[in-house]
C-alpha positions as CSV (number, residue, x, y, z in Angstrom):
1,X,-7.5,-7.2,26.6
2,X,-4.9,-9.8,27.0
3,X,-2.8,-10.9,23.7
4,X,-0.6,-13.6,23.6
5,X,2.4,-13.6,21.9
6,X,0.9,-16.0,19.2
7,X,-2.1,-13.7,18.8
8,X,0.2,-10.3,18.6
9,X,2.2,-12.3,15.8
10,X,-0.8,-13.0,14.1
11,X,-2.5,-9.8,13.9
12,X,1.1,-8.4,13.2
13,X,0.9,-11.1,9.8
14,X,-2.5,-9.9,9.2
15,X,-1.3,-5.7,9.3
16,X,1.4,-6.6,7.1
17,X,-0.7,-8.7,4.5
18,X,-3.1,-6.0,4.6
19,X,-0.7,-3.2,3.8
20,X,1.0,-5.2,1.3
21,X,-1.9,-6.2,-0.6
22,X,-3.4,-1.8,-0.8
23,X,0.2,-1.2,-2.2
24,X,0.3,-3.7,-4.6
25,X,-3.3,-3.2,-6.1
26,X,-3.8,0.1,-8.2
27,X,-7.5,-0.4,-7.8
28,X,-7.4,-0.4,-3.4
29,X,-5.1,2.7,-3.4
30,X,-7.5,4.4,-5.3
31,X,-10.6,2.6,-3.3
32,X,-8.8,3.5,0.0
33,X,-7.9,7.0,-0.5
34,X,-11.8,7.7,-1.3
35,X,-13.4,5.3,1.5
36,X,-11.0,3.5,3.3
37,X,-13.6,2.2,5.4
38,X,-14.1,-0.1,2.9
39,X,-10.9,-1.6,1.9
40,X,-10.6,-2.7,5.8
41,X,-13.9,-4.1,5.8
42,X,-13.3,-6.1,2.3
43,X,-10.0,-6.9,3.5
44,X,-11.8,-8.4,7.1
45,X,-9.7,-6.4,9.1
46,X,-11.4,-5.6,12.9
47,X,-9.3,-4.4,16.4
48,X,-5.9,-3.6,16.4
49,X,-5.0,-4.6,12.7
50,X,-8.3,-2.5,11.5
51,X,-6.6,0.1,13.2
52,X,-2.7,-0.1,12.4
53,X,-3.8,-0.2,8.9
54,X,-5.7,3.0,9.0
55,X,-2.5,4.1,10.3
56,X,-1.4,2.6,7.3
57,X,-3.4,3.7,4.6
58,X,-2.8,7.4,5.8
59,X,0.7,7.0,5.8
60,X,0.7,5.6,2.3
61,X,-1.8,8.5,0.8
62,X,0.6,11.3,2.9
63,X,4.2,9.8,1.5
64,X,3.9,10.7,-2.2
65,X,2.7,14.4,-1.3
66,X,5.9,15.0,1.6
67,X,8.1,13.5,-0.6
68,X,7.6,16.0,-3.8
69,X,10.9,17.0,-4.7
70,X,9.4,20.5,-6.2
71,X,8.8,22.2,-2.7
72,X,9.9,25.7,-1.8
73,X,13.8,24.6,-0.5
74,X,13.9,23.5,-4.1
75,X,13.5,27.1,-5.7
């Protein structure tokens, strides 16, 4: 696979759209945290982006439960 830097820029655009749109809709959090699958296809993601925002979407469904402010060093 060869990418060009005008290619990697573009699917960078696309990764970043992608991610912003799933944080800014209630509805594709909750649609991605059940079938995620679905969200990339709806959003037309494929290759690399489909897969940074998998990445994505895990890291955005992990955050909230590492950041709890109620864990054990807390007691």
């Amino acid at each position: 696979m060869n990418i060009t830097p005008a290619q990697g820029h573009d699917e960078a655009q696309d990764i970043l759209e992608a991610l912003r749109q799933i944080q800014d809709s209630e509805d594709l959090r909750t649609e991605a945290a059940t079938d995620p699958e679905s969200v990339m296809n709806r959003l037309g993601l494929s290759g690399i982006a489909r897969h940074a925002v998998a990445f994505g979407i895990a890291g955005l469904l992990v955050a909230p439960a590492v950041m709890r402010t109620d864990g054990w060093w807390n007691s």
